[in-house]
C-alpha positions in Angstrom: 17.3 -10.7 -2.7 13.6 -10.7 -3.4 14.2 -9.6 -7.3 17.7 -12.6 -7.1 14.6 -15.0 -6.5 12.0 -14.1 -8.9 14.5 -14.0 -11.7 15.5 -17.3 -10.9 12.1 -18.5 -11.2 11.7 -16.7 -14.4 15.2 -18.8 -15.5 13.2 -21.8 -14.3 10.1 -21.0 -15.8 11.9 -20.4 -19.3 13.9 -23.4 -19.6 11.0 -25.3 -19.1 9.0 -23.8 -21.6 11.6 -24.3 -24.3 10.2 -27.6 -24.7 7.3 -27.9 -27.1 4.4 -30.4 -27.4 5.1 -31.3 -31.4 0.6 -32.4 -31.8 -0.4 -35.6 -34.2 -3.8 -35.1 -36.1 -4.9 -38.2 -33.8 -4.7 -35.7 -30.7 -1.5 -37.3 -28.9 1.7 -35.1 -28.9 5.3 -35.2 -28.9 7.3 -33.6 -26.0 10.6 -32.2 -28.5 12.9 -29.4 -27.9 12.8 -28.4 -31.1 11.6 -29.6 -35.1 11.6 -28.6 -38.4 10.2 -29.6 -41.8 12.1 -31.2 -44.5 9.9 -32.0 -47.3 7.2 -34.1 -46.4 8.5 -35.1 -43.5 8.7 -33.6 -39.3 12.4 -33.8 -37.5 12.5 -33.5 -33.9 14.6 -33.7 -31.2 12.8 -36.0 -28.5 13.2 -34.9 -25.1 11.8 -38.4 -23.7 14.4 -40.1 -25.9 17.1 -37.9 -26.1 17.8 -38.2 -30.0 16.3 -37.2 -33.4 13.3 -39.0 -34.9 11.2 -38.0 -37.9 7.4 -38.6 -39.1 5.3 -37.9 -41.9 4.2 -34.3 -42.3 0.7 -35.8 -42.8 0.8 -37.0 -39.6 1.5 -33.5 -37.8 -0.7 -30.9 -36.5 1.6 -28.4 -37.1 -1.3 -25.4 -36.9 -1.9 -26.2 -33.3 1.8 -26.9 -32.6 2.2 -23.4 -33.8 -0.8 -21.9 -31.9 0.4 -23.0 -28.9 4.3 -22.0 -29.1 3.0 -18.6 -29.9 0.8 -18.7 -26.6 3.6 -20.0 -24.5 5.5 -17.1 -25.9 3.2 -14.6 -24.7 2.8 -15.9 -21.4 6.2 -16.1 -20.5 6.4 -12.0 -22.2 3.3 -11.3 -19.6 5.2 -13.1 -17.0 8.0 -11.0 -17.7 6.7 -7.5 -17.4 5.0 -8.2 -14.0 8.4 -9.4 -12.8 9.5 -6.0 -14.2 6.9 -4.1 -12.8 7.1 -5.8 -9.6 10.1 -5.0 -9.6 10.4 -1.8 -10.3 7.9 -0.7 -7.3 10.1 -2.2 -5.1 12.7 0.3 -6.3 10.2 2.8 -6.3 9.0 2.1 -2.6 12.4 1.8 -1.3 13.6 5.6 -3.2 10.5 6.6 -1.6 11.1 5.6 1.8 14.8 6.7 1.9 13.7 10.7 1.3 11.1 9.9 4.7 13.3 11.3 7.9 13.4 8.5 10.3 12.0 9.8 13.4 8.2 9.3 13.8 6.0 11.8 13.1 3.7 13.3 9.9 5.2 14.4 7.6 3.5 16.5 4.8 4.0 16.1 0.8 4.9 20.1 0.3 6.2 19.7 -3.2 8.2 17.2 -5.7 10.8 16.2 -3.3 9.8 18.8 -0.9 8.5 17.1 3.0 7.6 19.0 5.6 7.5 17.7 9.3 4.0 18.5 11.1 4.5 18.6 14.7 2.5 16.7 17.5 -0.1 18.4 19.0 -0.7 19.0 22.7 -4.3 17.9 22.9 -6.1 17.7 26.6 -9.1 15.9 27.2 -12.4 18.0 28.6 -14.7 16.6 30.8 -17.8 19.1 32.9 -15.2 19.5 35.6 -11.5 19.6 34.6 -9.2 20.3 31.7 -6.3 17.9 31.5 -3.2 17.1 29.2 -3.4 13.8 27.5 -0.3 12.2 27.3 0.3 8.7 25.7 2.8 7.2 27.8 1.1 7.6 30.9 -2.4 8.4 29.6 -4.4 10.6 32.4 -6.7 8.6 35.1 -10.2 8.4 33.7 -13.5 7.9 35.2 -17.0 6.9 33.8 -18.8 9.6 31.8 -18.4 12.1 29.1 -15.2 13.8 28.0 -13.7 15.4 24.7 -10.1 15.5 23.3 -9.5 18.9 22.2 -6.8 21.0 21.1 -6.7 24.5 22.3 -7.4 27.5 19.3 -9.2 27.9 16.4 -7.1 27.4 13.2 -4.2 25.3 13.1 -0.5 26.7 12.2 -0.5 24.6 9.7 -1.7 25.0 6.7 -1.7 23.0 3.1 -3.5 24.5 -0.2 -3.9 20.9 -1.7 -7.3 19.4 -1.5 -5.7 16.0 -1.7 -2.9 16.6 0.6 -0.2 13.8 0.9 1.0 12.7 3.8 3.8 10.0 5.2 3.5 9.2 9.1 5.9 6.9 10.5 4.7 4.7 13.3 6.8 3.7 16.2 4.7 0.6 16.5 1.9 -1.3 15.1 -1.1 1.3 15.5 -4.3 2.3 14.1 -3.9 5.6 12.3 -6.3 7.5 9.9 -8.0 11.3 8.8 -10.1 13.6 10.9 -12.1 16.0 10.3 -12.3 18.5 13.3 -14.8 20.3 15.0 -14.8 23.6 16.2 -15.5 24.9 19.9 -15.4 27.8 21.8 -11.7 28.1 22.1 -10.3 24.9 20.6 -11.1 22.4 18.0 -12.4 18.6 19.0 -10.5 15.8 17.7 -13.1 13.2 18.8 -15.4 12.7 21.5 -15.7 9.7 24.2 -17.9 8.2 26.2 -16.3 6.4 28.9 -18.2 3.1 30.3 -18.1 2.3 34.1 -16.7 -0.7 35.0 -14.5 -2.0 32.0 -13.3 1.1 31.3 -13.3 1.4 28.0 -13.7 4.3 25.3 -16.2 4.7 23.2 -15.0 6.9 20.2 -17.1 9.4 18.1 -15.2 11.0 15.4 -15.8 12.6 11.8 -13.4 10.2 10.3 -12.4 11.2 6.3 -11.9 8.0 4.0 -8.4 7.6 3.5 -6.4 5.8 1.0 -3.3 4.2 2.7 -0.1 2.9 0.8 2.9 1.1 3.1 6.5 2.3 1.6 8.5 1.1 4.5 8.7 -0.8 7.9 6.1 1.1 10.1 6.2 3.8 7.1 2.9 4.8 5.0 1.6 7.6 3.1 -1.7 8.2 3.5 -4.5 10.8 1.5 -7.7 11.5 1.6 -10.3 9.7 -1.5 -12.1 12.6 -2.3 -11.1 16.1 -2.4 -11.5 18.0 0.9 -12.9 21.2 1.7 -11.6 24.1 3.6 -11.8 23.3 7.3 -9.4 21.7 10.5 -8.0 18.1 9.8 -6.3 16.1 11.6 -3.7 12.7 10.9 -4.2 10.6 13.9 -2.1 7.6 15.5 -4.5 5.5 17.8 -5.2 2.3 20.1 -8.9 1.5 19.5 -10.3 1.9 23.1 -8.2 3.3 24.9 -7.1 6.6 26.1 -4.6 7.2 23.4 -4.1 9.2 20.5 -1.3 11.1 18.9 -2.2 14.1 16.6 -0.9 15.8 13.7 -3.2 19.0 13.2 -3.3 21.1 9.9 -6.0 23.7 8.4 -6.9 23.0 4.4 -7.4 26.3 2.9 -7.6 27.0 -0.9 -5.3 29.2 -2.1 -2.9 28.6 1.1 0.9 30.0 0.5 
Protein backbone atom coordinates (compact mmCIF):
# COMPACT_ATOMS: atom_id res chain seq x y z
CA UNK A 1 0.00 0.00 0.00
CA UNK A 2 2.76 2.21 1.25
CA UNK A 3 4.94 1.68 -2.19
CA UNK A 4 0.87 2.05 -4.29
CA UNK A 5 1.18 5.60 -2.61
CA UNK A 6 4.60 6.80 -3.22
CA UNK A 7 4.40 5.78 -6.86
CA UNK A 8 1.46 7.64 -7.25
CA UNK A 9 3.10 10.65 -6.00
CA UNK A 10 6.06 10.01 -8.20
CA UNK A 11 3.11 9.84 -11.22
CA UNK A 12 2.11 13.20 -9.82
CA UNK A 13 5.32 14.63 -9.38
CA UNK A 14 6.25 13.62 -13.12
CA UNK A 15 3.34 14.98 -14.88
CA UNK A 16 3.92 18.02 -13.44
CA UNK A 17 7.22 18.45 -14.23
CA UNK A 18 6.64 17.82 -17.95
CA UNK A 19 5.86 21.32 -18.19
CA UNK A 20 8.82 23.62 -18.80
CA UNK A 21 9.38 27.37 -18.02
CA UNK A 22 10.43 28.34 -21.89
CA UNK A 23 12.87 31.91 -20.25
CA UNK A 24 12.87 35.44 -22.43
CA UNK A 25 16.34 37.31 -22.17
CA UNK A 26 14.10 40.08 -20.28
CA UNK A 27 13.84 37.35 -17.28
CA UNK A 28 9.92 36.50 -17.63
CA UNK A 29 9.15 32.94 -18.85
CA UNK A 30 6.74 30.94 -20.65
CA UNK A 31 4.92 28.03 -18.88
CA UNK A 32 4.89 25.38 -22.39
CA UNK A 33 4.66 21.72 -22.55
CA UNK A 34 6.92 21.55 -25.05
CA UNK A 35 8.97 23.88 -28.06
CA UNK A 36 11.22 23.65 -30.63
CA UNK A 37 13.36 25.85 -33.04
CA UNK A 38 12.47 26.51 -36.54
CA UNK A 39 14.87 28.85 -37.96
CA UNK A 40 14.93 31.96 -36.26
CA UNK A 41 12.04 31.50 -34.59
CA UNK A 42 10.70 29.46 -30.87
CA UNK A 43 7.29 27.14 -31.22
CA UNK A 44 5.58 26.27 -28.13
CA UNK A 45 2.79 24.70 -26.90
CA UNK A 46 1.34 27.16 -24.19
CA UNK A 47 -0.05 25.49 -21.27
CA UNK A 48 -1.88 28.80 -20.02
CA UNK A 49 -3.48 29.07 -23.52
CA UNK A 50 -3.83 25.78 -24.59
CA UNK A 51 -2.43 26.32 -28.36
CA UNK A 52 0.81 26.95 -30.30
CA UNK A 53 2.41 30.35 -30.43
CA UNK A 54 5.93 31.27 -31.74
CA UNK A 55 8.55 34.17 -31.00
CA UNK A 56 11.73 35.28 -32.13
CA UNK A 57 14.71 33.18 -31.27
CA UNK A 58 16.35 36.42 -30.21
CA UNK A 59 14.01 36.85 -27.78
CA UNK A 60 14.67 33.34 -26.03
CA UNK A 61 16.92 32.29 -23.34
CA UNK A 62 17.20 29.07 -24.56
CA UNK A 63 20.69 28.31 -22.39
CA UNK A 64 18.81 28.70 -19.18
CA UNK A 65 15.60 26.95 -20.53
CA UNK A 66 18.01 24.16 -21.11
CA UNK A 67 19.83 24.38 -17.75
CA UNK A 68 16.96 24.05 -16.03
CA UNK A 69 15.15 21.03 -17.95
CA UNK A 70 18.33 19.21 -17.38
CA UNK A 71 18.05 19.98 -13.52
CA UNK A 72 14.41 19.03 -13.38
CA UNK A 73 15.60 15.88 -14.99
CA UNK A 74 17.86 15.02 -12.30
CA UNK A 75 15.71 15.71 -9.56
CA UNK A 76 13.00 13.76 -10.56
CA UNK A 77 16.07 10.63 -11.41
CA UNK A 78 17.16 11.42 -7.44
CA UNK A 79 13.61 11.35 -6.56
CA UNK A 80 13.37 8.19 -8.17
CA UNK A 81 16.00 6.05 -6.62
CA UNK A 82 15.10 7.02 -3.02
CA UNK A 83 11.54 5.74 -3.89
CA UNK A 84 13.52 2.69 -5.07
CA UNK A 85 15.57 2.37 -2.20
CA UNK A 86 12.90 3.13 0.14
CA UNK A 87 11.37 0.77 -1.25
CA UNK A 88 13.43 -1.88 -1.37
CA UNK A 89 14.14 -1.82 2.61
CA UNK A 90 10.77 -2.23 3.09
CA UNK A 91 11.11 -5.50 1.16
CA UNK A 92 14.17 -6.08 2.85
CA UNK A 93 12.69 -5.53 6.50
CA UNK A 94 9.72 -7.39 5.86
CA UNK A 95 12.01 -10.84 4.36
CA UNK A 96 13.79 -10.14 7.44
CA UNK A 97 11.15 -10.23 9.86
CA UNK A 98 9.31 -13.28 8.28
CA UNK A 99 12.65 -15.69 9.06
CA UNK A 100 12.17 -14.20 13.08
CA UNK A 101 9.96 -17.04 14.95
CA UNK A 102 7.05 -15.35 16.41
CA UNK A 103 7.23 -16.09 19.98
CA UNK A 104 9.14 -13.53 22.15
CA UNK A 105 12.39 -14.12 23.07
CA UNK A 106 16.29 -13.50 21.74
CA UNK A 107 17.18 -14.81 19.28
CA UNK A 108 20.84 -15.00 18.11
CA UNK A 109 22.34 -14.34 14.41
CA UNK A 110 24.25 -17.94 14.27
CA UNK A 111 24.90 -17.75 10.56
CA UNK A 112 23.45 -16.50 7.03
CA UNK A 113 20.05 -17.66 7.55
CA UNK A 114 20.94 -19.54 10.59
CA UNK A 115 18.82 -18.08 14.18
CA UNK A 116 19.22 -19.55 17.22
CA UNK A 117 16.63 -19.08 20.14
CA UNK A 118 18.50 -17.98 23.52
CA UNK A 119 16.50 -19.01 26.37
CA UNK A 120 15.24 -16.75 29.44
CA UNK A 121 17.15 -16.93 32.29
CA UNK A 122 16.07 -17.66 35.83
CA UNK A 123 17.63 -14.67 37.59
CA UNK A 124 16.80 -14.19 41.62
CA UNK A 125 17.36 -11.11 43.29
CA UNK A 126 20.08 -11.14 46.54
CA UNK A 127 19.63 -9.07 49.21
CA UNK A 128 22.00 -9.56 52.99
CA UNK A 129 19.22 -11.86 54.14
CA UNK A 130 17.35 -13.91 51.41
CA UNK A 131 17.73 -15.33 47.89
CA UNK A 132 14.62 -15.09 45.95
CA UNK A 133 13.29 -15.76 42.22
CA UNK A 134 12.37 -12.83 40.33
CA UNK A 135 9.55 -13.23 38.28
CA UNK A 136 7.99 -10.54 36.01
CA UNK A 137 4.44 -11.15 36.28
CA UNK A 138 4.17 -10.97 39.90
CA UNK A 139 7.54 -9.46 40.62
CA UNK A 140 8.72 -10.48 44.45
CA UNK A 141 7.75 -8.02 47.49
CA UNK A 142 10.59 -5.60 48.01
CA UNK A 143 11.68 -3.53 50.84
CA UNK A 144 14.03 -0.50 51.17
CA UNK A 145 17.74 -1.27 50.91
CA UNK A 146 20.25 -3.01 48.88
CA UNK A 147 19.75 -6.05 46.62
CA UNK A 148 21.39 -7.58 43.35
CA UNK A 149 19.76 -9.50 40.43
CA UNK A 150 21.95 -12.42 39.79
CA UNK A 151 21.94 -15.46 37.91
CA UNK A 152 23.26 -18.52 39.43
CA UNK A 153 26.94 -19.95 37.85
CA UNK A 154 29.81 -18.71 36.29
CA UNK A 155 29.79 -19.05 32.52
CA UNK A 156 26.66 -19.02 30.55
CA UNK A 157 25.59 -22.11 28.18
CA UNK A 158 25.66 -20.05 25.69
CA UNK A 159 28.11 -19.11 23.80
CA UNK A 160 28.81 -16.88 20.42
CA UNK A 161 32.49 -16.54 18.77
CA UNK A 162 31.44 -13.14 17.05
CA UNK A 163 32.69 -10.02 18.67
CA UNK A 164 29.81 -8.21 17.11
CA UNK A 165 27.14 -10.69 17.79
CA UNK A 166 23.61 -10.03 16.13
CA UNK A 167 20.79 -10.44 17.79
CA UNK A 168 16.69 -10.04 17.18
CA UNK A 169 14.44 -9.99 20.46
CA UNK A 170 10.93 -9.71 20.04
CA UNK A 171 9.01 -7.83 22.59
CA UNK A 172 5.59 -8.69 23.85
CA UNK A 173 4.98 -5.05 24.59
CA UNK A 174 6.42 -1.68 24.45
CA UNK A 175 9.71 -2.05 26.74
CA UNK A 176 13.01 -0.76 27.37
CA UNK A 177 15.57 -3.31 26.22
CA UNK A 178 19.44 -3.08 25.67
CA UNK A 179 23.30 -4.92 26.31
CA UNK A 180 24.91 -5.94 29.53
CA UNK A 181 27.81 -6.54 30.45
CA UNK A 182 27.88 -8.97 33.56
CA UNK A 183 29.66 -9.22 36.57
CA UNK A 184 31.04 -12.08 38.15
CA UNK A 185 30.37 -13.37 41.92
CA UNK A 186 31.01 -16.07 44.00
CA UNK A 187 28.69 -18.43 42.49
CA UNK A 188 26.68 -16.45 39.95
CA UNK A 189 27.05 -13.55 37.65
CA UNK A 190 25.23 -9.93 38.51
CA UNK A 191 23.00 -8.64 35.90
CA UNK A 192 22.64 -5.25 37.69
CA UNK A 193 22.48 -3.97 41.03
CA UNK A 194 19.65 -1.81 42.91
CA UNK A 195 19.14 0.28 45.43
CA UNK A 196 15.68 0.35 46.62
CA UNK A 197 14.35 3.87 48.17
CA UNK A 198 11.95 3.72 51.13
CA UNK A 199 8.84 5.17 50.74
CA UNK A 200 8.14 5.42 46.85
CA UNK A 201 9.57 2.40 46.25
CA UNK A 202 11.37 2.70 43.44
CA UNK A 203 14.64 1.13 41.83
CA UNK A 204 17.48 2.61 41.42
CA UNK A 205 19.59 0.66 38.68
CA UNK A 206 23.39 0.25 38.34
CA UNK A 207 24.43 -1.68 35.48
CA UNK A 208 27.56 -1.95 32.91
CA UNK A 209 25.41 -1.17 30.04
CA UNK A 210 27.30 -1.85 26.35
CA UNK A 211 26.29 0.74 23.58
CA UNK A 212 24.05 -0.86 21.36
CA UNK A 213 22.98 -0.13 17.85
CA UNK A 214 19.17 -0.94 17.52
CA UNK A 215 17.35 -1.37 14.07
CA UNK A 216 13.14 -2.11 14.19
CA UNK A 217 12.31 -4.91 11.30
CA UNK A 218 8.91 -5.61 12.58
CA UNK A 219 5.99 -4.76 15.04
CA UNK A 220 7.63 -5.15 18.50
CA UNK A 221 10.62 -6.82 16.46
CA UNK A 222 14.39 -5.44 16.45
CA UNK A 223 17.80 -6.55 15.97
CA UNK A 224 20.10 -5.18 18.11
CA UNK A 225 24.36 -5.36 18.28
CA UNK A 226 26.85 -4.02 20.08
CA UNK A 227 29.04 -0.52 18.42
CA UNK A 228 32.15 -1.67 19.17
CA UNK A 229 33.63 -5.09 19.20
CA UNK A 230 33.39 -6.86 22.54
CA UNK A 231 35.70 -8.76 24.52
CA UNK A 232 35.61 -12.19 25.94
CA UNK A 233 33.38 -12.08 29.10
CA UNK A 234 29.33 -12.71 30.29
CA UNK A 235 26.71 -10.54 28.41
CA UNK A 236 23.52 -10.17 28.71
CA UNK A 237 20.27 -8.91 26.19
CA UNK A 238 17.90 -7.44 28.61
CA UNK A 239 13.98 -6.50 28.38
CA UNK A 240 13.17 -3.82 31.18
CA UNK A 241 10.65 -1.29 32.85
CA UNK A 242 12.84 1.59 34.06
CA UNK A 243 12.12 1.43 37.91
CA UNK A 244 10.72 -1.18 38.59
CA UNK A 245 11.30 -4.64 39.72
CA UNK A 246 11.39 -6.10 36.26
CA UNK A 247 13.67 -7.46 33.87
CA UNK A 248 13.74 -10.34 31.47
CA UNK A 249 17.24 -11.86 30.58
CA UNK A 250 18.80 -13.47 27.74
CA UNK A 251 22.42 -14.58 29.00
CA UNK A 252 25.34 -15.66 26.62
CA UNK A 253 29.32 -15.89 27.14
CA UNK A 254 31.48 -14.18 24.11
CA UNK A 255 34.47 -16.21 23.63
CA UNK A 256 36.90 -16.02 20.64
CA UNK A 257 37.28 -18.94 18.91
CA UNK A 258 33.79 -20.35 20.36
CA UNK A 259 32.48 -23.60 18.13
Amino acid sequence: MYGRVLLLLAMIMTAAAANVRLYLKDGTYHVVREYKVVEDRVRYYSVERSEWEEIPLELADLKRTEAEIREKAQTREEETKAIEAEEKAEREAAREAARVPDAEGVYYVAGPGQLKPIPLAECKVATSKSRSVLKVITPIPIVAGKATVEIDGLQSANLVSNDLPEFYIRLASAERFGMLKLTPAKKSRIVEKWNLMPVTNEIIEEHEEVEVFRKQVGDLLYKIWPKEALSPGEYAVVEYTAGKANIQVWDFKYQSGTK
